[in-house]
DOKE-711174 format. One record per residue (C-alpha): residue number from 1; residue in three letters; x, y, z. Coordinates in Angstrom, 3 decimals. Example, Ala and Ser with C-alpha at 12.3 -4.5 7.8 and 13.67 -1.06 7.14 Angstrom:
2
  nr rest        x        y        z
   1  ala   12.300   -4.500    7.800
   2  ser   13.670   -1.060    7.140
! end
This chain:
356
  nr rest        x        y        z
   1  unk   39.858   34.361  139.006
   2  unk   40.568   34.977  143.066
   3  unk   42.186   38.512  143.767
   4  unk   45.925   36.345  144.672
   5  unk   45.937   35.262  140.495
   6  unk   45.383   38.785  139.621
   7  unk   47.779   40.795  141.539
   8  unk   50.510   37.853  140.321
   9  unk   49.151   38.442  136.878
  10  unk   50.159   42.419  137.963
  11  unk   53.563   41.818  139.442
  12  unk   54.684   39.635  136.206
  13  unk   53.541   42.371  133.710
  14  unk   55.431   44.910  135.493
  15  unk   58.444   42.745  136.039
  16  unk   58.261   42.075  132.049
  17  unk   58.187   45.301  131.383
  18  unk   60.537   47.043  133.369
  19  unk   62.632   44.282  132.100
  20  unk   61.961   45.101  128.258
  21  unk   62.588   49.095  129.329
  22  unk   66.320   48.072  130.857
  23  unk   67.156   45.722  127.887
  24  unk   66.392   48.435  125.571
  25  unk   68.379   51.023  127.835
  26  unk   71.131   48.483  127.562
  27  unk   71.197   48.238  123.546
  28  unk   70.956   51.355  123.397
  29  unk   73.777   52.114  125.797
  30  unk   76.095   49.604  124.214
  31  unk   75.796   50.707  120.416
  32  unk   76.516   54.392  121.642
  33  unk   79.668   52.918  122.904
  34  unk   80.372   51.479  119.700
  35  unk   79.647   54.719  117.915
  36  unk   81.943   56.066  120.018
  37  unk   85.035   54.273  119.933
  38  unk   84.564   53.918  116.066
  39  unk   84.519   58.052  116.112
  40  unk   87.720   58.092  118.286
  41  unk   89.379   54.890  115.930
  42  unk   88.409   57.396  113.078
  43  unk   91.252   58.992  111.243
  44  unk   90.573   62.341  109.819
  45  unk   92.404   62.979  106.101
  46  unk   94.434   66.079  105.920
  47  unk   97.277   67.373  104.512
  48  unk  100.389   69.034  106.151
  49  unk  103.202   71.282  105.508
  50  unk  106.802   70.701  106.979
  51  unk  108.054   74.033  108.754
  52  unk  111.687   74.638  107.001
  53  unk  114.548   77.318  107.562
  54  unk  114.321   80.104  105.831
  55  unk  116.043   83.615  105.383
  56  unk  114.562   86.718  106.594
  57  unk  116.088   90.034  107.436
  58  unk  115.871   90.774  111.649
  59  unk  113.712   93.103  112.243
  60  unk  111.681   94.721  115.351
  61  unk  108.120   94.362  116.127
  62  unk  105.658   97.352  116.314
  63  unk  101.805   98.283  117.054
  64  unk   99.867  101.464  116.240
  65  unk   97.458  103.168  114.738
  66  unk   97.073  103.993  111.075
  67  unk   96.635  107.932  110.716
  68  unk   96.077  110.553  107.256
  69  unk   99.246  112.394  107.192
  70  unk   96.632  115.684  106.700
  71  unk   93.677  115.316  109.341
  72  unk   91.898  117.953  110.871
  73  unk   89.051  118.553  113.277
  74  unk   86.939  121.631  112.139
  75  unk   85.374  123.444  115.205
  76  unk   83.077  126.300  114.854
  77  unk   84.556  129.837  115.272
  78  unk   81.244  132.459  115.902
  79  unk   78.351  131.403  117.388
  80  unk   75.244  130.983  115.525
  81  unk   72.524  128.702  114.119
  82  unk   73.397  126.197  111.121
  83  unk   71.722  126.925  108.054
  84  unk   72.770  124.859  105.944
  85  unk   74.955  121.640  105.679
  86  unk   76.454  120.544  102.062
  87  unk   77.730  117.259  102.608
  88  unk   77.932  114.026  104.307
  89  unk   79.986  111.889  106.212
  90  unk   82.213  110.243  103.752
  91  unk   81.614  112.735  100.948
  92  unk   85.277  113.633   99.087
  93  unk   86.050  117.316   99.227
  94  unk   88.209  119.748   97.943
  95  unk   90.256  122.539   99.757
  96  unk   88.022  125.311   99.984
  97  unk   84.861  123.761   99.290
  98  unk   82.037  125.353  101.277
  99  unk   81.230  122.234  103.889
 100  unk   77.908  124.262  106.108
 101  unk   77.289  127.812  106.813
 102  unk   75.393  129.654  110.063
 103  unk   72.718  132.586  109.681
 104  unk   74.640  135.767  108.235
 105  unk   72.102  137.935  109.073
 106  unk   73.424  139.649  112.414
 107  unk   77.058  139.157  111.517
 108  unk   76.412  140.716  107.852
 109  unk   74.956  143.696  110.051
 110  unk   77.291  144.387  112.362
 111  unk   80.084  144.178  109.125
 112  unk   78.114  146.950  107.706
 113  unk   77.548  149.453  110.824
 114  unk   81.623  148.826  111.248
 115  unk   82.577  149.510  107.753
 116  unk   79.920  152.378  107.639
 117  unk   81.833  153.757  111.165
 118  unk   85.629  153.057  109.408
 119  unk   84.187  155.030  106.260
 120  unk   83.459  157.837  108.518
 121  unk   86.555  157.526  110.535
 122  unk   88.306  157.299  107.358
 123  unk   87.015  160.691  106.117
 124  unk   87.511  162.534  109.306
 125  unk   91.376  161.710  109.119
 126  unk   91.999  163.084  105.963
 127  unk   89.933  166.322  107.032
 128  unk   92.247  166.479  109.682
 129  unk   94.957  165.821  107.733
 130  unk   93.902  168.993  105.721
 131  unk   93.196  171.128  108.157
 132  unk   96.634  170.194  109.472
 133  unk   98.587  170.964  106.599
 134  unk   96.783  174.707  106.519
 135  unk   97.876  174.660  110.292
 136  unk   94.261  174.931  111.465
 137  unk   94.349  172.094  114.037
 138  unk   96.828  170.447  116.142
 139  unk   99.277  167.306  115.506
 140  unk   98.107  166.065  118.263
 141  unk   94.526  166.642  117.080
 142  unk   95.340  164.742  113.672
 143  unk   96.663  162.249  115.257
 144  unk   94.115  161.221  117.696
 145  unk   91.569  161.450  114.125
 146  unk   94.151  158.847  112.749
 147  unk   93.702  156.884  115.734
 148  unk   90.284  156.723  115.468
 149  unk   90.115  155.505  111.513
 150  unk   92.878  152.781  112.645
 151  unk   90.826  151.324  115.526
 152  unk   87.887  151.490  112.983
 153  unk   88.699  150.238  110.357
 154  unk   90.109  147.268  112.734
 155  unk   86.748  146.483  113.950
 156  unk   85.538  146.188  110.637
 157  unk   88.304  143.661  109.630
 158  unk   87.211  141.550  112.460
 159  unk   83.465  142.145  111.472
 160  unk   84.486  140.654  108.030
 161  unk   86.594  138.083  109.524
 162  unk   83.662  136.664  111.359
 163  unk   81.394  136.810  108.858
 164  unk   83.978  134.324  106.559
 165  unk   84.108  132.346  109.788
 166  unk   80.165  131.581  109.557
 167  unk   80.902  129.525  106.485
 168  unk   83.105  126.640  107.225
 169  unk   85.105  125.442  104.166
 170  unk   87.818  122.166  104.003
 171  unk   91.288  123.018  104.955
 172  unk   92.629  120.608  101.835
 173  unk   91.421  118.174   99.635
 174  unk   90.548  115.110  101.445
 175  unk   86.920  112.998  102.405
 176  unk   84.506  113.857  105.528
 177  unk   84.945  111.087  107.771
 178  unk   82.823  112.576  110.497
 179  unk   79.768  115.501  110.219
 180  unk   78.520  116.990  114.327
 181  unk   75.973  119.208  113.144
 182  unk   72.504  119.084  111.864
 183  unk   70.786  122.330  109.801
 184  unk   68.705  124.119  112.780
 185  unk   71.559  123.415  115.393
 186  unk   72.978  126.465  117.355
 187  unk   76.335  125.730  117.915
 188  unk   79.067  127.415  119.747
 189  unk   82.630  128.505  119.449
 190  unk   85.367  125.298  120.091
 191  unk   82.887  122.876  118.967
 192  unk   83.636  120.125  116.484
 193  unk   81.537  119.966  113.393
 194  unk   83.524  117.889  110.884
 195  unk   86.776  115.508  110.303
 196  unk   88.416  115.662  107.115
 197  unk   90.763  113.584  106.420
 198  unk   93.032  112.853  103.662
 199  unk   93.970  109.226  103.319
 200  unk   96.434  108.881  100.170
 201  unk   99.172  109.368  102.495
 202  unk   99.496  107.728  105.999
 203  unk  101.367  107.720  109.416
 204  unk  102.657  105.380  111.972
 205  unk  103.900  106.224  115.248
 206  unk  105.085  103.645  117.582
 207  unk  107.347  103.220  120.412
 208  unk  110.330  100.614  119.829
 209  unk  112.667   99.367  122.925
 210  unk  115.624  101.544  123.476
 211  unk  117.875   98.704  121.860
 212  unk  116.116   99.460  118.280
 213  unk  117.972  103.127  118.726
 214  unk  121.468  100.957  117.294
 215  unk  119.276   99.777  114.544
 216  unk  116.382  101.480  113.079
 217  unk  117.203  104.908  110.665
 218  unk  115.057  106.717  108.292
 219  unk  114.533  105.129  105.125
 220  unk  113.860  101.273  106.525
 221  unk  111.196   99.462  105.184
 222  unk  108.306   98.477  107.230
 223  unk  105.640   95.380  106.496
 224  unk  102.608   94.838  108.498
 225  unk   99.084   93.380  108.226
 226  unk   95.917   94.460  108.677
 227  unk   92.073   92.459  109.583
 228  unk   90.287   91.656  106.325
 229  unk   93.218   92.139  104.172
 230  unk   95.246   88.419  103.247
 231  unk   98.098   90.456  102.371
 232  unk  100.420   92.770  103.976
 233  unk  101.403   96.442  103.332
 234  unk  104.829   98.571  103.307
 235  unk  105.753  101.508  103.844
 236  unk  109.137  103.672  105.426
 237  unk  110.899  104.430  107.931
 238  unk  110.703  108.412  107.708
 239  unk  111.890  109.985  111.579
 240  unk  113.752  108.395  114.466
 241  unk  113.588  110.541  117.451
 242  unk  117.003  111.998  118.305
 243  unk  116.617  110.676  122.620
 244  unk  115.237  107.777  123.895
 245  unk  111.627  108.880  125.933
 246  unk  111.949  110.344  129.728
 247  unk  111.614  106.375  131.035
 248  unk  115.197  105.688  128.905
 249  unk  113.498  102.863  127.515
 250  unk  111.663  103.867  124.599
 251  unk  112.846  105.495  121.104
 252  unk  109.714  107.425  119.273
 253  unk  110.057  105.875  115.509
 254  unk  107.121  107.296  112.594
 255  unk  106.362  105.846  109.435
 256  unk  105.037  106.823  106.254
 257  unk  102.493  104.462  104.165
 258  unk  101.337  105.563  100.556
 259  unk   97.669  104.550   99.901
 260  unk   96.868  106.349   96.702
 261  unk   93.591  103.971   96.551
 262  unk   92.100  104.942   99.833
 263  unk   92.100  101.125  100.756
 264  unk   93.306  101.572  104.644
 265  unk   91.270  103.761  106.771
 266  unk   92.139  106.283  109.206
 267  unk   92.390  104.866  112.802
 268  unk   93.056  101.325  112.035
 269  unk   95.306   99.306  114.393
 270  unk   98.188   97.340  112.796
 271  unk  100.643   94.902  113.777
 272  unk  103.859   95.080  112.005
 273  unk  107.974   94.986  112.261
 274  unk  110.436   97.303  110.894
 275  unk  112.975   95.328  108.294
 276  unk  117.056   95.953  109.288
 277  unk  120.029   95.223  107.414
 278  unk  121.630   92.159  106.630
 279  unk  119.694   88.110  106.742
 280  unk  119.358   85.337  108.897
 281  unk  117.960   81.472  109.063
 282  unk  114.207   81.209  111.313
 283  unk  111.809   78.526  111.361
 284  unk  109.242   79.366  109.018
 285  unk  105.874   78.350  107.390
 286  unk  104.480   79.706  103.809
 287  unk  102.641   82.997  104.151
 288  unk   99.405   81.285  102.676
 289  unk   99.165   79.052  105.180
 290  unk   99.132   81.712  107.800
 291  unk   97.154   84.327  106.232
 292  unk   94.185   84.471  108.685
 293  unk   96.234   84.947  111.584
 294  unk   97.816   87.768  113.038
 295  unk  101.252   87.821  115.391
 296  unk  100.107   84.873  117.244
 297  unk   97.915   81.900  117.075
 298  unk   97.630   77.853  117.603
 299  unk   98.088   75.396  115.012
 300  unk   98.241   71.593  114.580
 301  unk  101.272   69.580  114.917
 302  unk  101.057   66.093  113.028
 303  unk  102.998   63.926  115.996
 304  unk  102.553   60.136  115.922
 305  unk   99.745   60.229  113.823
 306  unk   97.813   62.016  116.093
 307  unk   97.316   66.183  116.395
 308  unk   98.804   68.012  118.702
 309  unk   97.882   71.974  119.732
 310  unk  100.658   74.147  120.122
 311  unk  100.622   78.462  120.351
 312  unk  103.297   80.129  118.138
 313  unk  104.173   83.681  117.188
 314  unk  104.569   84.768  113.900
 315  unk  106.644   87.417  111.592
 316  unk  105.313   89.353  108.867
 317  unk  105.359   88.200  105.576
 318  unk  109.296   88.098  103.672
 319  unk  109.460   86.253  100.597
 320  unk  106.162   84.533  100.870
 321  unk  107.161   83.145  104.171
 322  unk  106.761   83.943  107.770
 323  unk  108.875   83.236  110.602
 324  unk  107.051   80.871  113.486
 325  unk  108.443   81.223  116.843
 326  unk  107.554   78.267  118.888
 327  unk  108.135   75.536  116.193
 328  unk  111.607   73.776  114.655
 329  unk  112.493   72.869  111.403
 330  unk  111.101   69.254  110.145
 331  unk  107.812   70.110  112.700
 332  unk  104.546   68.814  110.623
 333  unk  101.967   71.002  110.537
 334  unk   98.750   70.643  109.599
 335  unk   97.325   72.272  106.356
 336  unk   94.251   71.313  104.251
 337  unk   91.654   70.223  107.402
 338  unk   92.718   72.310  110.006
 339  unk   89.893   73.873  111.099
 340  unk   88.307   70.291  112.097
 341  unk   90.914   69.373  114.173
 342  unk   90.721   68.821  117.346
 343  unk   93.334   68.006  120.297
 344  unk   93.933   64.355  120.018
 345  unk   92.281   63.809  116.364
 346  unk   93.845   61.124  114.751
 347  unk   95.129   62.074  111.514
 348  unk   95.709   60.818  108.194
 349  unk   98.140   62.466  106.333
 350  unk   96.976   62.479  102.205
 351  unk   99.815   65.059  100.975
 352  unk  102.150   66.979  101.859
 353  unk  101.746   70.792  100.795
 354  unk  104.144   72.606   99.031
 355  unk  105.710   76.037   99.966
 356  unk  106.102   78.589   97.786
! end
């Protein structure tokens, strides 16, 4: 075979295969296609809920922060080294339970020397108050004597005081929600050491537009929601500020919130609206269907068989239902499915859900 049959013999092999290779490519190419417009011709089963008109009582929106009506941030009075430290973040307490103490030893000494030097004030006054009465020293005399017991026995009062003060106790019954110190740490007057907190009661305070000053008064209930819980919580209305704030455009509102089980925390940020007087008709969806979202979020309209995004706001919970704001009555929404929807998914609608 000549070298002109062999490099033909080359060229055709490669031509063959590079030819196999784009075929291939092709096939391959064309069945993705396929794939593909079978996944967008595919209808995805779901069910939907029609938004209707419903009656809720107006009412004006509010943020803030859940706090224990009793809170308070122990700081350390005397100076010293921590000795010991009886509890733990968490722990529950009660009022006048010993929570750490600091080493005594210098502060119990310096209470004796000053009730040792009151003792001896103490006895040199009423000396001088007998040698007064037999006229054998001067008023002025027994009086300076009295002086001295007074200022004395003062010192020692303080001496005790500050002794008391090495042993930090809780102000009320209540849990620890936060512990500072360590045994062996020297600490120093004004610093914190411990939160205690009592949680069976709470407060809101939140800032409402001036135009809430017409509506809101004591005694109101409020709703609002919190992460992790699917329902919401009330509570009351319990001081409107008598003046609007120094801009004119804010009125200082605070709210009470019972919680005999300790299930909200201290320091938790809530959405929720104050309820007024009186009824009227909003667009609105059943709470159940809404439970995972807070004042705003997107949902699914069912339009033409196809979904379509759109962002609404919505109320707290009145009745089982919530006000949407951003959607009419008769809208389809979806339910049941939701969460694989997509923009542009086309939809097959199974059932229609039921409110409550």
């Amino acid at each position: 075979m000549n070298r002109n049959v062999l490099i033909f013999s080359g060229l055709a092999l490669v031509l063959v295969i590079g030819g196999s290779a784009t075929y291939h490519r092709s096939q391959r190419n064309a069945e993705l296609a396929r794939q593909q417009v079978v996944k967008d011709a595919a209808e995805l089963s779901v069910s939907t809920v029609a938004v209707e008109n419903r009656s809720f009582r107006p009412s004006f929106a509010f943020t803030g922060d859940l706090l224990a009506v009793n809170r308070a941030e122990l700081r350390a009075e005397v100076p010293g080294r921590v000795t010991r430290v009886l509890v733990q973040e968490g722990d529950s307490v009660k009022g006048g339970s010993l929570l750490s103490t600091q080493d005594e030893d210098d502060l119990a000494l310096a209470l004796r020397a000053a009730e040792a030097q009151a003792a001896q004030a103490k006895a040199d006054h009423d000396r001088a108050e007998t040698l007064l009465a037999k006229r054998s020293i001067t008023k002025q005399a027994a009086q300076q004597a009295e002086t001295m017991w007074q200022t004395a026995d003062s010192q020692a009062g303080v001496a005790r005081v500050r002794l008391k003060k090495a042993r930090i106790t809780a102000p009320f019954d209540g849990q620890v929600a936060r512990r500072t110190i360590q045994p062996g740490d020297v600490i120093s007057p004004g610093q914190p050491v411990f939160e205690v907190v009592d949680n069976r009661r709470m407060e809101i305070q939140a800032d409402l537009p001036a135009a809430a000053a017409a509506v809101v008064k004591p005694g109101q209930t409020i709703r609002f929601r919190v992460a992790g819980f699917d329902r919401p919580f009330d509570g009351k209305v319990t001081q409107v500020s008598p003046s609007l704030g120094q801009d004119g455009r804010t009125l200082k509102v605070r709210m009470e919130v019972p919680n005999p089980e300790r299930t909200l925390k201290s320091g938790t940020f809530v959405e929720g609206e104050i309820l007024g007087e009186g009824e009227q008709a909003l667009p609105a969806l059943p709470a159940t269907l809404l439970k995972a979202e807070g004042r705003e979020g997107k949902l699914w309209l069912a339009s033409g068989g196809v979904a379509k995004g759109v962002t609404v706001t919505f109320g707290v919970e009145q009745g089982g239902w919530r006000a949407v704001s951003g959607l009419n009555p008769g809208d389809i929404v979806v339910a049941d499915g939701k969460d694989l929807v997509k923009e542009g998914t086309r939809l097959k609608l199974t059932s229609m859900a039921k409110g409550n």
